[in-house]
VEXDREN-2710 file (C-alpha; in Angstrom, 1 decimal):
% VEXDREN-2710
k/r/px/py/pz
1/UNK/-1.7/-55.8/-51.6
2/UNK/-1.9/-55.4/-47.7
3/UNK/-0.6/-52.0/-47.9
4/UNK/-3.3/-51.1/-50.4
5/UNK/-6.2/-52.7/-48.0
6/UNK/-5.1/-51.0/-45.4
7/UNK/-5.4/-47.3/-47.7
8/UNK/-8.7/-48.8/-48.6
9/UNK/-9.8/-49.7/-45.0
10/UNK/-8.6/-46.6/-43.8
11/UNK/-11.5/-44.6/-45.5
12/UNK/-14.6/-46.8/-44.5
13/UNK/-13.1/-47.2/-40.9
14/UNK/-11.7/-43.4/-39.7
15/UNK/-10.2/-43.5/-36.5
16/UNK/-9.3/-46.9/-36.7
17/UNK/-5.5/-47.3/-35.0
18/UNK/-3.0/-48.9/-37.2
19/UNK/-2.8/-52.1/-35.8
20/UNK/-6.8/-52.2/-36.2
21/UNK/-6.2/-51.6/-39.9
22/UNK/-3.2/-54.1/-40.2
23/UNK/-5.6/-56.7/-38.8
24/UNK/-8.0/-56.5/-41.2
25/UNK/-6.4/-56.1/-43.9
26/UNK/-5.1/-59.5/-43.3
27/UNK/-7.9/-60.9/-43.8
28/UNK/-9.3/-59.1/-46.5
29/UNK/-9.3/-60.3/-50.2
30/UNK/-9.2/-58.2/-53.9
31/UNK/-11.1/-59.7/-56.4
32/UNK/-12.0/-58.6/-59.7
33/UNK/-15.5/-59.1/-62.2
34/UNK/-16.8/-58.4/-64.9
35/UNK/-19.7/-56.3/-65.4
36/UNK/-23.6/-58.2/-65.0
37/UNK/-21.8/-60.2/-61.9
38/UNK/-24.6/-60.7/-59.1
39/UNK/-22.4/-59.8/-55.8
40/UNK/-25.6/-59.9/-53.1
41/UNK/-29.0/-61.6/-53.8
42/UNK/-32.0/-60.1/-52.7
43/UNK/-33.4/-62.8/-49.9
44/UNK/-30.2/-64.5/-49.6
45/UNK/-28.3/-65.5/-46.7
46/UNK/-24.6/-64.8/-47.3
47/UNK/-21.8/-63.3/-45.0
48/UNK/-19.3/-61.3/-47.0
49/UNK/-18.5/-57.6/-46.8
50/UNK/-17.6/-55.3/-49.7
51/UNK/-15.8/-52.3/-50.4
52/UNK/-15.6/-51.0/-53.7
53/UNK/-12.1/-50.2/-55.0
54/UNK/-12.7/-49.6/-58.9
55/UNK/-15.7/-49.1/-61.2
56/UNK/-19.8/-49.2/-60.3
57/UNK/-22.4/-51.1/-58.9
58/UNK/-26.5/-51.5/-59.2
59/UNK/-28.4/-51.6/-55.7
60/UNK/-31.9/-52.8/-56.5
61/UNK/-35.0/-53.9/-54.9
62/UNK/-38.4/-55.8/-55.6
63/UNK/-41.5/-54.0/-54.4
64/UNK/-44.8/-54.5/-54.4
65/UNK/-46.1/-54.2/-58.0
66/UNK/-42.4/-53.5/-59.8
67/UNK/-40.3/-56.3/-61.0
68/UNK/-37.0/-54.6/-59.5
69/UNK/-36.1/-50.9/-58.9
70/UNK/-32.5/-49.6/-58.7
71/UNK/-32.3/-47.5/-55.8
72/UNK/-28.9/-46.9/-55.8
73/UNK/-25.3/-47.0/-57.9
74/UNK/-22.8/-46.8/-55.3
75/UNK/-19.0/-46.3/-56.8
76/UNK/-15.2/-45.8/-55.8
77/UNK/-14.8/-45.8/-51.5
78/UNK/-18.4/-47.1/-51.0
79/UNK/-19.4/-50.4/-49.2
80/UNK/-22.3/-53.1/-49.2
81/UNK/-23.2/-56.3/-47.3
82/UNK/-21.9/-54.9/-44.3
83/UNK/-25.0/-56.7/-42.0
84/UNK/-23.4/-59.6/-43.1
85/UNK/-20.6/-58.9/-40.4
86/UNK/-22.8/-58.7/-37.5
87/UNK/-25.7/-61.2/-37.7
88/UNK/-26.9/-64.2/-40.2
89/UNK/-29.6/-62.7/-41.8
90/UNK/-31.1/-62.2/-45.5
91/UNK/-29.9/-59.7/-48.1
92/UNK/-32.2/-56.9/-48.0
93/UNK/-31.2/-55.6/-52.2
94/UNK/-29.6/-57.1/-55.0
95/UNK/-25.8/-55.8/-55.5
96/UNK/-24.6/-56.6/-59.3
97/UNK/-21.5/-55.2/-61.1
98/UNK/-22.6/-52.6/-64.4
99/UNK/-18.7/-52.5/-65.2
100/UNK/-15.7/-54.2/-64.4
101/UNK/-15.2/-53.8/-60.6
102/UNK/-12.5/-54.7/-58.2
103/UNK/-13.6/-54.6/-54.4
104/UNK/-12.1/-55.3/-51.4
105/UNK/-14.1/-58.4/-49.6
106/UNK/-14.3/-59.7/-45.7
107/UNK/-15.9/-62.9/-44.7
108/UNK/-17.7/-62.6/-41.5
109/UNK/-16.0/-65.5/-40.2
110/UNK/-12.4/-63.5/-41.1
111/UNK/-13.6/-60.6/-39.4
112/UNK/-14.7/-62.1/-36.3
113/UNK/-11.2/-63.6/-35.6
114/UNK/-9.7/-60.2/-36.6
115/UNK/-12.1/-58.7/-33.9
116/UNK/-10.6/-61.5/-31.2
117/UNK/-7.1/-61.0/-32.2
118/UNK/-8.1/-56.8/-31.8
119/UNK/-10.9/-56.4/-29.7
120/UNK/-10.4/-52.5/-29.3
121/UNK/-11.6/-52.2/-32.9
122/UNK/-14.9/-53.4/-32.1
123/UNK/-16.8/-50.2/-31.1
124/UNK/-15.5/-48.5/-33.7
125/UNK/-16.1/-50.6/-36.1
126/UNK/-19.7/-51.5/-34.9
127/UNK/-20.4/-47.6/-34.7
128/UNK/-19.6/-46.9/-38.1
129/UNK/-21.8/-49.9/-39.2
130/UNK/-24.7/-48.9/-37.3
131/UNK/-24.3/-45.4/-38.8
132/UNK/-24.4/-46.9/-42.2
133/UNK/-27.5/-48.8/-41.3
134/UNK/-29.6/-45.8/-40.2
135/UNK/-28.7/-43.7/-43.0
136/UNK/-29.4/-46.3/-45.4
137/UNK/-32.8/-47.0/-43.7
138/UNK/-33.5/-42.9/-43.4
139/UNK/-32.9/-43.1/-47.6
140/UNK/-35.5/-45.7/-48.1
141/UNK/-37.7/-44.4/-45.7
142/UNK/-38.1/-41.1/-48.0
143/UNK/-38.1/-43.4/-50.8
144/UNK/-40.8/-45.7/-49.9
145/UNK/-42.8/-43.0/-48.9
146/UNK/-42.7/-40.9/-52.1
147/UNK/-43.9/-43.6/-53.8
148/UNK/-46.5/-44.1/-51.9
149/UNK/-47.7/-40.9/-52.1
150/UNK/-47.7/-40.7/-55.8
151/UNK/-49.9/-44.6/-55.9
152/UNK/-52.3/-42.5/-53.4
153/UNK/-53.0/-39.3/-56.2
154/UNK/-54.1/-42.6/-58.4
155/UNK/-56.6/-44.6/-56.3
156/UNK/-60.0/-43.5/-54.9
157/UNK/-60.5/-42.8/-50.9
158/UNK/-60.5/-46.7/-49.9
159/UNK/-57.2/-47.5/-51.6
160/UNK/-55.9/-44.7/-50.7
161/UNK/-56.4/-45.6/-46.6
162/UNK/-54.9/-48.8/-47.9
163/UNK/-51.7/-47.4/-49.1
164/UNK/-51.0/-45.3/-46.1
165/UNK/-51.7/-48.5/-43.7
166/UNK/-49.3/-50.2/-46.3
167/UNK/-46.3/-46.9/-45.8
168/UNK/-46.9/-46.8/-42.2
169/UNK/-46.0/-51.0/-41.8
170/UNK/-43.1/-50.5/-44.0
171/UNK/-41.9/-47.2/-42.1
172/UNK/-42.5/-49.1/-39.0
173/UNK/-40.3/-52.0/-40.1
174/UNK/-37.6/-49.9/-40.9
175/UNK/-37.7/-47.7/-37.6
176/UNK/-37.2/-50.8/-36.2
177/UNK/-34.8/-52.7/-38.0
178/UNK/-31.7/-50.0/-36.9
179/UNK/-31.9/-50.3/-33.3
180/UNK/-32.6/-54.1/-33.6
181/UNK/-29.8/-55.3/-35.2
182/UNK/-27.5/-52.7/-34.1
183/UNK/-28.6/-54.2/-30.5
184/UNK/-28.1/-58.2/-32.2
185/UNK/-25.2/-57.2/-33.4
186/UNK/-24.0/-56.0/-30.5
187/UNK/-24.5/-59.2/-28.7
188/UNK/-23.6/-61.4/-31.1
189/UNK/-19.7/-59.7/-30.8
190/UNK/-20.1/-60.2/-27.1
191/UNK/-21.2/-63.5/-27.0
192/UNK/-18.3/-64.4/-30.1
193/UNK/-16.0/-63.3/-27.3
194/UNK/-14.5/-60.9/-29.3
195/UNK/-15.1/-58.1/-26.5
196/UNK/-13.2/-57.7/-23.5
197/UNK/-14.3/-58.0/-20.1
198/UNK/-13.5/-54.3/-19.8
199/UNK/-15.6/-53.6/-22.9
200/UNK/-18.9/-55.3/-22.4
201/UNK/-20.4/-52.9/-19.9
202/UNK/-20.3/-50.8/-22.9
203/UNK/-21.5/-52.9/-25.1
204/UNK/-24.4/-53.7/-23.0
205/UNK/-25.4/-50.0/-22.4
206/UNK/-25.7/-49.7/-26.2
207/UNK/-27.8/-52.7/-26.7
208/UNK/-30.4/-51.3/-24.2
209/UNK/-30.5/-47.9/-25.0
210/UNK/-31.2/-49.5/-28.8
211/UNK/-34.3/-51.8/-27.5
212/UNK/-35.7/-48.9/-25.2
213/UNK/-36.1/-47.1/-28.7
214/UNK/-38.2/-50.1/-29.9
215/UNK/-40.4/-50.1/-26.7
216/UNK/-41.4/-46.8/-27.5
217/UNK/-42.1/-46.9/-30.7
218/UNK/-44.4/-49.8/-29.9
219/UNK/-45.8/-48.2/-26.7
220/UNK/-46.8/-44.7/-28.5
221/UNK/-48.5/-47.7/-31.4
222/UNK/-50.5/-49.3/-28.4
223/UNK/-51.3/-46.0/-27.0
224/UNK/-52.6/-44.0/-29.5
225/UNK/-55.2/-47.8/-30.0
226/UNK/-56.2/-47.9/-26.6
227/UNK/-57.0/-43.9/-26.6
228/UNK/-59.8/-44.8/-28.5
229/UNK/-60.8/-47.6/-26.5
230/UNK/-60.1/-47.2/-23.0
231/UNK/-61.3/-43.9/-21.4
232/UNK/-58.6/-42.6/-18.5
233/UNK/-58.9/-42.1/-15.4
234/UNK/-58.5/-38.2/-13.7
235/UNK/-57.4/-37.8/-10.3
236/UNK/-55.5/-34.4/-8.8
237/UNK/-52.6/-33.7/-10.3
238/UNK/-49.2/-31.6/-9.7
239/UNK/-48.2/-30.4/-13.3
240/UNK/-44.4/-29.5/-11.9
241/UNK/-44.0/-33.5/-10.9
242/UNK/-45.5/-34.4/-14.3
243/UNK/-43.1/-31.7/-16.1
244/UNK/-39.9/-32.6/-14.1
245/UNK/-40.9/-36.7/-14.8
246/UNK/-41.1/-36.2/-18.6
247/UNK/-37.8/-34.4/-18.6
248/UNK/-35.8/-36.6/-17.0
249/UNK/-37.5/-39.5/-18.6
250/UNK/-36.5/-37.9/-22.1
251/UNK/-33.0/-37.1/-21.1
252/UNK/-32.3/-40.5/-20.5
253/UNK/-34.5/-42.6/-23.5
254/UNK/-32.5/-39.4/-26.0
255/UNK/-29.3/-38.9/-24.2
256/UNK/-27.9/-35.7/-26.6
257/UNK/-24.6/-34.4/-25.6
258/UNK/-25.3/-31.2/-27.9
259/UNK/-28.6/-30.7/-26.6
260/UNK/-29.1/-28.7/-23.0
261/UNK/-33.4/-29.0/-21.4
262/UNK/-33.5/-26.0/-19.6
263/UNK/-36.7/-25.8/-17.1
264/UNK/-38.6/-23.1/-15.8
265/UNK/-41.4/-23.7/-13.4
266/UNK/-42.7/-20.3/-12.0
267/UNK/-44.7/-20.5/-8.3
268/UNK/-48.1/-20.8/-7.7
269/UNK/-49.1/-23.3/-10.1
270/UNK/-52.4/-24.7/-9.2
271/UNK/-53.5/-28.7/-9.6
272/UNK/-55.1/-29.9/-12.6
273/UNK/-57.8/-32.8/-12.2
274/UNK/-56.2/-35.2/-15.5
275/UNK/-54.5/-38.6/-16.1
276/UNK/-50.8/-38.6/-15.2
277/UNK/-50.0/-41.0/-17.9
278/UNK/-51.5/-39.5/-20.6
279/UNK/-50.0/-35.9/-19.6
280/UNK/-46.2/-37.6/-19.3
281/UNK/-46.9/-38.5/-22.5
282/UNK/-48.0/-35.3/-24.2
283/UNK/-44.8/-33.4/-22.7
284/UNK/-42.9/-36.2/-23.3
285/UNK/-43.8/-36.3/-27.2
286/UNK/-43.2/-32.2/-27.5
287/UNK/-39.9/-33.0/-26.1
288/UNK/-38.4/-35.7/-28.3
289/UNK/-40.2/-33.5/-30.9
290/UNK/-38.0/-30.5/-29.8
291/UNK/-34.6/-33.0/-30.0
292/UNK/-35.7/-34.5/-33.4
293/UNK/-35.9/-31.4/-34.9
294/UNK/-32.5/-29.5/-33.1
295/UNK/-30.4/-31.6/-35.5
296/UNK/-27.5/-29.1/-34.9
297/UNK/-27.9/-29.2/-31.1
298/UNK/-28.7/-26.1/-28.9
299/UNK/-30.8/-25.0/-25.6
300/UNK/-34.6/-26.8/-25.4
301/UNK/-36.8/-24.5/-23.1
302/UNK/-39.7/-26.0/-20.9
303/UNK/-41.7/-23.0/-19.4
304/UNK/-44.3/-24.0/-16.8
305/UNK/-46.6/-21.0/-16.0
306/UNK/-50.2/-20.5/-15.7
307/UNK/-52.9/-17.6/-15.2
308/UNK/-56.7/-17.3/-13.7
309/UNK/-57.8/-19.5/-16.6
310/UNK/-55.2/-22.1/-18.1
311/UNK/-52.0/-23.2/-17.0
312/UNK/-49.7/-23.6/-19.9
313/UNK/-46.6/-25.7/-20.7
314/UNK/-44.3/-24.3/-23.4
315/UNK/-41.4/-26.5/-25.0
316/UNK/-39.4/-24.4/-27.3
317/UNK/-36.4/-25.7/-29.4
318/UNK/-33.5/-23.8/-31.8
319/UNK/-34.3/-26.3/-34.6
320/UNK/-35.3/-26.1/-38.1
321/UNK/-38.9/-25.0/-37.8
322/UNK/-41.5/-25.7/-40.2
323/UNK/-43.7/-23.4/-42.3
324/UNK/-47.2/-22.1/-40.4
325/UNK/-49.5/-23.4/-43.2
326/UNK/-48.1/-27.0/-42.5
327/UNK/-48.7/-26.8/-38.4
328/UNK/-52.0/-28.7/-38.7
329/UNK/-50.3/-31.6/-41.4
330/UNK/-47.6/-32.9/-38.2
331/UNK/-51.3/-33.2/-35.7
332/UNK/-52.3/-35.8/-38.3
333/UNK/-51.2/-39.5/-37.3
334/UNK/-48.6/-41.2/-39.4
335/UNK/-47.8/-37.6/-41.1
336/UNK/-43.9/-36.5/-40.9
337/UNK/-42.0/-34.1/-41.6
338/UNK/-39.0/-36.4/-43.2
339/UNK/-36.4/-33.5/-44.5
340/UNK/-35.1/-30.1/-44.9
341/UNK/-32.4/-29.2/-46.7
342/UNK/-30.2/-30.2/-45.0
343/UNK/-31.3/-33.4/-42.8
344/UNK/-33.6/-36.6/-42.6
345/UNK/-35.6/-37.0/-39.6
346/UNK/-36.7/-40.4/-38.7
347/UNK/-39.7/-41.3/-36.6
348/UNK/-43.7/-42.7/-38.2
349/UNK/-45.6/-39.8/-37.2
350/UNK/-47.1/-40.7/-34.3
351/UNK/-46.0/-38.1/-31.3
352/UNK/-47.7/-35.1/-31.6
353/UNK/-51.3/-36.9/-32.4
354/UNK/-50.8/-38.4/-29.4
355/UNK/-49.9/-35.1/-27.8
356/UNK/-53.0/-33.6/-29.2
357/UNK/-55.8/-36.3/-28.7
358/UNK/-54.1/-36.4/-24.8
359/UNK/-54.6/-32.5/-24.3
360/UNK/-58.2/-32.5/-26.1
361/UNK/-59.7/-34.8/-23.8
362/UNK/-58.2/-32.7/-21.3
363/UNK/-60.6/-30.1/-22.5
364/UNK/-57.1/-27.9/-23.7
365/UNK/-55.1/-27.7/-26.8
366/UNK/-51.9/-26.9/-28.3
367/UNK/-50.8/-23.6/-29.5
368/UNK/-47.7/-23.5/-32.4
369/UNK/-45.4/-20.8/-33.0
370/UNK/-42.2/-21.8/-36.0
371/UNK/-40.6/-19.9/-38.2
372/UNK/-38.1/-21.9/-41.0
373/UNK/-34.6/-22.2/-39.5
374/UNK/-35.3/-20.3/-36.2
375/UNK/-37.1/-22.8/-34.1
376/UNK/-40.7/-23.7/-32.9
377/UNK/-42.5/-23.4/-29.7
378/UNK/-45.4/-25.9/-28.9
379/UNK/-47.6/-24.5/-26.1
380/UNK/-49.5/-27.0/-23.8
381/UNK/-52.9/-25.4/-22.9
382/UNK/-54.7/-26.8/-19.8
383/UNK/-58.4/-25.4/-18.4
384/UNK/-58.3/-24.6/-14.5
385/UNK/-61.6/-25.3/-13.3
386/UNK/-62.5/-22.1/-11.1
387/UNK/-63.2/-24.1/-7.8
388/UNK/-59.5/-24.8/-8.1
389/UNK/-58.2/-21.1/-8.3
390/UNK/-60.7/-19.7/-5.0
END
């Protein structure tokens, strides 16, 4: 049996060194059922992890006005409950048996002395679990918001507003629920002790590169409010300091081995009377847009430059691009573009209104160029009051 774990393990966990693989497989237990078994209930706090071995489960939901929806009928070298091996927390679907199965199961309890008896397995382990949890979250995302699109085509104008408000909360939710309990997680395998002194430092890194996603997310929310509330304030600005800020700032919050921000700032560029906040922001939001949509990595290009009438800030990326007739769509708030072919994109929507409501009350605007699989460029466009050029 232990050598047949450890085959089992072997494809959930690649990479994982053989003694990492011996060590759970000690601790992890076959069991068969028969087909209608319950495994995980929706809601309930349990703490085992499953791998399927043999035959096919149901993954469904509750929503809103449905009973229960399957969402999913995992088989043969797939795994659920695997949150249950990093925090104490509900089931977030119902897992039940639709023919005899035979899965491979890990208490959490198990797995955090196998961790302690092994602490080099911990990263790896937690990586591949945190991978699991954003793909899984990407998937429901789309799902959730197809659904919500379709309850919109059936509702007059008022419901409708109260649909979207309802896709946004739940698209919110699950933006934030990966870097959350990746950065719980995280801790909790620290503070179980099953992490080395050497280890931690790591360990730590991760959990606040995880919660510096969720204070933007938040910030960009309370932004875009207090935009309509609070009007800035303008004072002289250097547009190479704000440019050079925003870079550096995005490097850090979206650290992207595969991705290179090349900047280009050319001489003579004149002040702008704006509000330096607002601007970081607006370069800041083309920027992360420019990452998001790079999936396969490449050169970002930031192109400072002006002329007699507008000085202009160009961020240009070797992504996907998007058709021309959907440019004014991603301007809208809450509107994303969620998947191409090829890749999901997370995110709720919220950058590039931001981007343009920031430039607009500048008096400027923002020029698009995309073509489908050769990249976009979003142009910056900024007035220069005469008295400034003489």
């Amino acid at each position: 049996m232990k050598h047949e774990a450890t085959t089992i393990l072997r494809q959930v966990f690649p990479g994982l060194s053989e003694k990492g693989l011996a060590e759970l497989a000690s601790v992890a237990e076959l069991h068969t059922y028969p087909p209608g078994t319950i495994l995980c209930h929706e809601g309930g706090f349990e703490d085992t992890f499953y791998i399927i071995v043999e035959g096919r489960c149901r993954v469904s939901k509750h929503f809103e006005e449905e009973t229960q929806r399957v969402l999913h009928h995992p088989g043969p070298g797939e795994f659920f409950g695997e949150i249950a091996l990093v925090q104490e927390g509900p089931r977030t679907a119902t897992v039940s048996a639709v023919e005899p199965v035979l899965l491979l199961e890990i208490g959490r309890e198990a797995f955090i002395s196998a961790l302690q008896r092994n602490a080099s397995m911990a990263i790896r382990i937690m990586l591949q679990v945190t991978l699991r949890l954003r793909d899984a979250d990407r998937t429901a995302i789309s799902d959730l918001r197809q659904k919500n699109i379709e309850l919109a085509q059936a509702y007059e104008e008022l419901e409708t507003q109260q649909r979207l408000r309802s896709a946004f909360l739940t698209t919110v939710a699950h933006e934030m629920r990966t870097p959350l309990t990746a950065a719980t997680g995280y801790l909790q395998l620290v503070n179980s002790g099953a992490v080395s002194a050497e280890q931690a430092p790591q360990f730590l890194r991760t959990v606040a590169q995880n919660l510096d996603t969720v204070v933007h997310l938040v910030n960009n929310i309370l932004f875009l409010q207090e935009m309509e509330l609070i009007v800035p304030e303008f004072e002289t600005l250097k547009m190479e300091q704000i440019v050079l800020e925003a870079v550096e700032e995005t490097a850090e919050r979206m650290p992207r081995a595969d991705i290179a921000i090349e900047t280009q700032i050319e001489s003579g560029i004149p002040e702008v009377e704006g509000d330096a906040g607002g601007l970081n922001r607006a370069v800041s939001a083309l920027l992360d847009n420019a990452i998001k949509f790079s999936p396969d990595g490449g050169e970002i290009t930031v192109h400072l430059h002006s002329n007699e009438e507008a000085l202009r800030i160009a961020v240009s990326d070797p992504g996907v691009g998007l058709p021309m007739e959907r440019v004014d769509d991603v301007f809208k708030p809450f509107t994303r573009v969620e998947a191409t072919s090829d890749h999901l994109f997370n995110g709720i929507g919220l950058g590039l209104p931001i981007a343009k409501q920031v430039v607009e009350s500048h008096g400027g605007y923002i020029e698009v160029e995309s073509e489908v699989g050769a990249g976009s460029t979003f142009t910056i466009v900024l007035p220069i009051a005469r008295e400034k050029m003489e």
